[in-house]
C-alpha positions in Angstrom: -3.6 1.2 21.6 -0.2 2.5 20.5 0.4 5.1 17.9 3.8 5.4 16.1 4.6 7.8 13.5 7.8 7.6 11.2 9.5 4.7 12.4 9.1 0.6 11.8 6.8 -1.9 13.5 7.3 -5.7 13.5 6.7 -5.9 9.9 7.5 -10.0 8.9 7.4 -10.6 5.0 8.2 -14.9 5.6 7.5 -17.2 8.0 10.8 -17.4 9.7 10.3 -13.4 10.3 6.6 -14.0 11.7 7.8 -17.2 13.9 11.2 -15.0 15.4 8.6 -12.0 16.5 6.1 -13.5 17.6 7.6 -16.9 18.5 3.9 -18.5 16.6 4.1 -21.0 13.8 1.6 -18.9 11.3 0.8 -20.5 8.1 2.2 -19.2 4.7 -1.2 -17.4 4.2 -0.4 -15.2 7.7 2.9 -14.2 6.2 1.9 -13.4 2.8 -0.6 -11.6 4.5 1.6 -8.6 6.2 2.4 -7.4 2.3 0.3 -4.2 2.7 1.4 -3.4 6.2 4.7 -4.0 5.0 4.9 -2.0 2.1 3.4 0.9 4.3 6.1 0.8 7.2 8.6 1.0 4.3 7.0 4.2 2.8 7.7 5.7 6.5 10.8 4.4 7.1 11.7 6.5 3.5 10.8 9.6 4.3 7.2 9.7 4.8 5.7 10.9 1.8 2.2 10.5 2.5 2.6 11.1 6.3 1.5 7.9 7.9 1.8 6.2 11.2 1.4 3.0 12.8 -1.0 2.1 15.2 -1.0 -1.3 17.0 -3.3 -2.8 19.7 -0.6 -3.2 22.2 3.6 -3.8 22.4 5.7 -4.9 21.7 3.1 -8.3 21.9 0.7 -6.7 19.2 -2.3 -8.6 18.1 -3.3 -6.5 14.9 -1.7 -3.3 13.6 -3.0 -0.9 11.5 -1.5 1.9 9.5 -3.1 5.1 9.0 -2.9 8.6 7.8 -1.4 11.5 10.6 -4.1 12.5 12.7 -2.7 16.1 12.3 -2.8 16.8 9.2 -5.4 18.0 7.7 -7.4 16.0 5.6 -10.1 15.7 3.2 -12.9 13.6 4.4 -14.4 12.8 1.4 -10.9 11.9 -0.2 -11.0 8.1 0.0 -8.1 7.5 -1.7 -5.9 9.0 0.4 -7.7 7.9 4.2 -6.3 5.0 3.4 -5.7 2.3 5.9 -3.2 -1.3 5.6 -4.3 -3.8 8.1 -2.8 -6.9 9.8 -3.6 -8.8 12.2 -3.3 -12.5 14.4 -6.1 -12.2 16.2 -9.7 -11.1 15.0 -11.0 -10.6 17.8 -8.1 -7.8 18.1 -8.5 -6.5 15.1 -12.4 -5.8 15.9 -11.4 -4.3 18.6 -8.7 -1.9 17.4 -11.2 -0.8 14.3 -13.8 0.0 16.9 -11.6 2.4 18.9 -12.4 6.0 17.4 -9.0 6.9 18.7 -7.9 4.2 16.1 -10.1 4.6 13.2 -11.6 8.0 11.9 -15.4 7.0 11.1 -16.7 10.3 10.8 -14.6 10.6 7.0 -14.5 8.3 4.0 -12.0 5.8 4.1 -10.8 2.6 2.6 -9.1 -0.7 4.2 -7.1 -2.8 2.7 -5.8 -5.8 3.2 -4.8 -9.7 2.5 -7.6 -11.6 5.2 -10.6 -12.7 4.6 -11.5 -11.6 8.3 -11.4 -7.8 7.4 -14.4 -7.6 5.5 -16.5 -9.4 7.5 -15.3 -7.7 11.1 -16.0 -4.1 8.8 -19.3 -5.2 8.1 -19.7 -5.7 11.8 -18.5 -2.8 12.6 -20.1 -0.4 10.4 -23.3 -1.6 10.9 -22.9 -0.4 14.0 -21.3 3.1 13.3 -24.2 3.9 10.5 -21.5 3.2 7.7 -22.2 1.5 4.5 -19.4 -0.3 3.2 -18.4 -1.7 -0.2 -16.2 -4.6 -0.8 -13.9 -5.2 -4.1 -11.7 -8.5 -4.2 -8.6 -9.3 -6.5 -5.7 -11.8 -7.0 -2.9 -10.7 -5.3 0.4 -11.3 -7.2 4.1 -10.5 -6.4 7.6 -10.7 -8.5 9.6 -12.2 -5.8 12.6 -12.8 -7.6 14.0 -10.1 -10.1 16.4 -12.6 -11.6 13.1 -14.6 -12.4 11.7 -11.4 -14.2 11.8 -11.6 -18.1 14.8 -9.7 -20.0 12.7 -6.9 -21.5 14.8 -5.0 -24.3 13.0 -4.6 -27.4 13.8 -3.1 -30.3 12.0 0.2 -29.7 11.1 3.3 -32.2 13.8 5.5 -31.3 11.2 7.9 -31.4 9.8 6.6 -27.9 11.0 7.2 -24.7 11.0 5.0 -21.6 11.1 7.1 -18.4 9.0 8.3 -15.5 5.5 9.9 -15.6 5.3 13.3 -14.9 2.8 15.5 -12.7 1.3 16.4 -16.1 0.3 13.5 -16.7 -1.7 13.5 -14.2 -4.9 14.2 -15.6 -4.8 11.4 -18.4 -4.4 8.7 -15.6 -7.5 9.6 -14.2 -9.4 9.7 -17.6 -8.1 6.5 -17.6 -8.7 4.7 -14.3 -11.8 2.5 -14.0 -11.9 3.8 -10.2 -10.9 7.7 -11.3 -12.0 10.3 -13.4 -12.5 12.4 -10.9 -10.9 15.5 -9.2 -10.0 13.8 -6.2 -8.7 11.0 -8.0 -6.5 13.1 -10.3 -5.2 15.2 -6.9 -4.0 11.6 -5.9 -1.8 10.2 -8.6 -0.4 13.5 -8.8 0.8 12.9 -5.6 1.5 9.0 -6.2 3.8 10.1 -9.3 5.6 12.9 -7.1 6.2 10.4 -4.4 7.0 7.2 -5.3 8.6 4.9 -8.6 6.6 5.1 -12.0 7.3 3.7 -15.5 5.9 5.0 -19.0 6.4 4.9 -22.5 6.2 8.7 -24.2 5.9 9.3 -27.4 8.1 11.8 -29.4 5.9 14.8 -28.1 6.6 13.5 -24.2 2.3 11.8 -24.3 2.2 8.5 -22.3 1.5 5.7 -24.6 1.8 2.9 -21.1 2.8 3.1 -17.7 1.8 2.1 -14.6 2.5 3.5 -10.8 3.0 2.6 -7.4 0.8 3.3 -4.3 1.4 4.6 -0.7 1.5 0.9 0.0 4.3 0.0 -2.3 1.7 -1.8 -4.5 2.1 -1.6 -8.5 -1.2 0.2 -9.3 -3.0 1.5 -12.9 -1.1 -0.4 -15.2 -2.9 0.4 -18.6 -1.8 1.1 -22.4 -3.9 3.3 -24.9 -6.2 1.2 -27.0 -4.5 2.5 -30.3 -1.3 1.2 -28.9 -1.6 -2.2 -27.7 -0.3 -5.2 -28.5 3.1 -3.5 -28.8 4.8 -5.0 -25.6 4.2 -1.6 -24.0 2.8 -3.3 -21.1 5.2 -6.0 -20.3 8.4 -3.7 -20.8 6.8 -1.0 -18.2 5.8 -3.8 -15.7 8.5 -5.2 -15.9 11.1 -2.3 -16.0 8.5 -1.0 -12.7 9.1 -4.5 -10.8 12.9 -4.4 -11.3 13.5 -0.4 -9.8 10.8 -1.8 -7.0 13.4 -4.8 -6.2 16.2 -2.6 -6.6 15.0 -0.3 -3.9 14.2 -2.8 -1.9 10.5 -3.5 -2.2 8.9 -6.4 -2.6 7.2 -6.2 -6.3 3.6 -6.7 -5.6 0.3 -5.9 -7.2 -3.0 -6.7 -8.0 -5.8 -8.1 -10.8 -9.3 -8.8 -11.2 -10.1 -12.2 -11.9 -12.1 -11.2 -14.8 -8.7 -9.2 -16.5 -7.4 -12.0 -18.5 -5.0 -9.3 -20.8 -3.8 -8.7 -17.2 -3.6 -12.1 -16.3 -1.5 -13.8 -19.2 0.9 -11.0 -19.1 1.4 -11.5 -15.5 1.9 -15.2 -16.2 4.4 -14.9 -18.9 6.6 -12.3 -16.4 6.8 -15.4 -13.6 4.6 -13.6 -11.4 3.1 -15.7 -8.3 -0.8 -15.7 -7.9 -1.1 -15.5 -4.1 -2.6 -17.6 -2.2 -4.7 -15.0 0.1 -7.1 -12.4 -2.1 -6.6 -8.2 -1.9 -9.5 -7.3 -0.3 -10.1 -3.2 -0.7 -13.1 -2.0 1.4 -14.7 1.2 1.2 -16.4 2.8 4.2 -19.0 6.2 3.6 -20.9 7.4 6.8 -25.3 7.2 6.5 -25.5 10.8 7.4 -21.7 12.4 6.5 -20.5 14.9 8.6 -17.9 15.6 6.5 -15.4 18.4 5.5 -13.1 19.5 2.5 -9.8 21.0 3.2 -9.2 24.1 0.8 -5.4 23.7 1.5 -5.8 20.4 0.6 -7.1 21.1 -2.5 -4.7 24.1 -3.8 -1.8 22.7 -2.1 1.5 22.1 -4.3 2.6 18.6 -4.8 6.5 18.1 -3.3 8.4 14.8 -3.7 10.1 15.2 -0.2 8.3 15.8 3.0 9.4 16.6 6.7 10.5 13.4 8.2 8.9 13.1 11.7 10.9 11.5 14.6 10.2 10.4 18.0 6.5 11.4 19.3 4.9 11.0 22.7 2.0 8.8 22.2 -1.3 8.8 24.7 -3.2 6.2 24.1 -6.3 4.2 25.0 -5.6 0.3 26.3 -8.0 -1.6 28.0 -9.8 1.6 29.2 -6.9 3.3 30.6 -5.3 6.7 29.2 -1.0 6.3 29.7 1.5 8.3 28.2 4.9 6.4 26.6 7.8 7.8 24.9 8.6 5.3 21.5 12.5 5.2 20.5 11.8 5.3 16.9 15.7 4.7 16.8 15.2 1.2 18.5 12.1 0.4 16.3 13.9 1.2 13.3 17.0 -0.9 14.7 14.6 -4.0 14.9 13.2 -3.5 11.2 16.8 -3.6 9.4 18.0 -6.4 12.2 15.3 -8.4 10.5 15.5 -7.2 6.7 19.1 -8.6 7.5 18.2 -11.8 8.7 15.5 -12.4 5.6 18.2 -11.9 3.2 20.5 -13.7 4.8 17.9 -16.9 4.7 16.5 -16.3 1.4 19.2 -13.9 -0.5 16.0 -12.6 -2.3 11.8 -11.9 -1.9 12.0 -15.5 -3.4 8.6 -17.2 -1.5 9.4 -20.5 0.2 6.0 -22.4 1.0 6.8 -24.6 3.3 
């Protein structure tokens, strides 16, 4: 097992990036698949906001990579929103393996996986069982803007006495209130930190109160898109996803999200922006330990929220393969090298996150 901290892994968003790593013929689904893993390596490669690394189950021939929060910060365990963990992987049997290694995987805290393979919820379900960890599994449709130019021209004529902009830390609280997973002090500690972080889009009122907006997540995912009941049907919705969507594309994210089935507002406004239902389902799973043994950082809890953070570089890894302790020195230079070689050779083929099934 390999640990990296702020730098970029093999992270393929097409199958001509996948087939040039790895030198496999995956199928679209494998390549569609990375988005999470993706979306987290970019967050690092930015600055690091939420302090994450990379772990993989060997290299540079990984099998299944995980990202993960920085083992050295400290953390609340009963915070499953931010022990968050992407996941990836070619091989399963891999993957088990790598989520079974406690140098790997904290199971002692709260956490959550998530992910675009069917195999992660089944291999957590095996694995917790055996860990005395109950686990709870939420599905959705995974959707993605691919193309801005495909994106619909959003420039209504608004009451001049609104406001497009970015939500504030203050709002904070309201997003919580509102949040069918939220309402909750933890929660509220957590999009605080989302809205600090990373790109947000809302509608304010003349008194600066957020009629719509919507967020992104640690793993560049467009998260908490919701309007106030009194103020629907309005076109809040589509001008903040879409407005949200472009400054993704523009900072060179790939625009993705996610829906319940069951949300058909959500649905037919995701269908009349040209969004693409994804093939593969976003599978979130949520791990809580039988008997906890879990603690609650006071600095976590008082700390203040900062849009920068220190920006870690090279690390000396020890890590556990096959058995055997080593120690390796990573250049997070090289790594980072091999990322923007590839991001160069994607746009070169494509020109845009345009999907080509082929």
């Amino acid at each position: 097992m390999c640990a990296f901290s702020s730098m970029s892994l093999v992270q393929p968003l097409v199958y001509s990036m996948c087939a040039t790593l790895a030198g496999l013929k995956l199928p679209v689904s494998s390549w569609l698949s990375i988005l999470q893993v993706y979306g987290a390596v970019m967050n690092i490669n930015r600055g690091n906001p939420f302090r994450k690394e990379v772990v993989v189950d060997s290299w540079p021939d990984f099998k299944a990579v995980i990202t993960r929060p920085q083992r050295e910060n400290e953390m609340d365990d009963l915070d499953h929103y931010t022990n968050a963990y992407a996941v990836f992987y070619k091989e399963l049997q891999a993957y088990q393996e790598l989520l079974e290694n406690p140098n790997a995987v904290n199971w002692g805290q709260i956490f959550q996986i998530q992910g675009l393979q069917d195999g992660i919820c089944e291999i957590s379900k095996t694995v917790a069982l055996s860990k005395q960890v109950d686990v709870k599994i939420s599905s959705f449709q995974m959707v993605i803007h691919s193309d801005p130019d495909t994106l619909p021209d959003v420039r209504p004529q608004m009451d001049p006495n609104l406001t497009l902009a970015c939500l504030d830390i203050s709002h904070a609280s309201l997003l919580s209130k509102t949040w069918s997973r939220g309402d909750n002090p933890r929660c509220q500690k957590y999009l605080a930190n989302l809205i600090c972080c990373f790109p947000s889009v809302c509608v304010l009122d003349d008194n600066g109160y957020p009629l719509s907006w919507s967020l992104t997540d640690q793993f560049a995912t467009m998260i908490h898109g919701y309007t106030l009941p009194e103020h629907r049907r309005k076109g809040y919705s589509r001008l903040v996803a879409t407005t949200l969507a472009k400054k993704l594309h523009s900072c060179g994210f790939p625009a993705q999200g996610n829906v319940l089935e069951t949300n058909i507002p959500s649905i037919t406004l995701l269908k009349s922006m040209n969004a693409q239902f994804l093939p593969c389902p976003f599978f979130r799973v949520i791990h809580t330990p039988f008997q906890p043994n879990l603690t609650y950082s006071q600095t976590s809890q008082t700390s203040t929220f900062r849009s920068t953070f220190v920006h870690c570089g090279s690390t000396s890894m020890e890590f556990n393969h096959l058995g055997e302790i080593r120690n390796h020195r990573v250049s997070c230079i090289s790594l980072k090298l091999k990322l923007l070689t590839l991001m160069t050779s994607l746009l070169r083929q494509n020109g845009s996150w345009q999907i080509q099934k082929t």
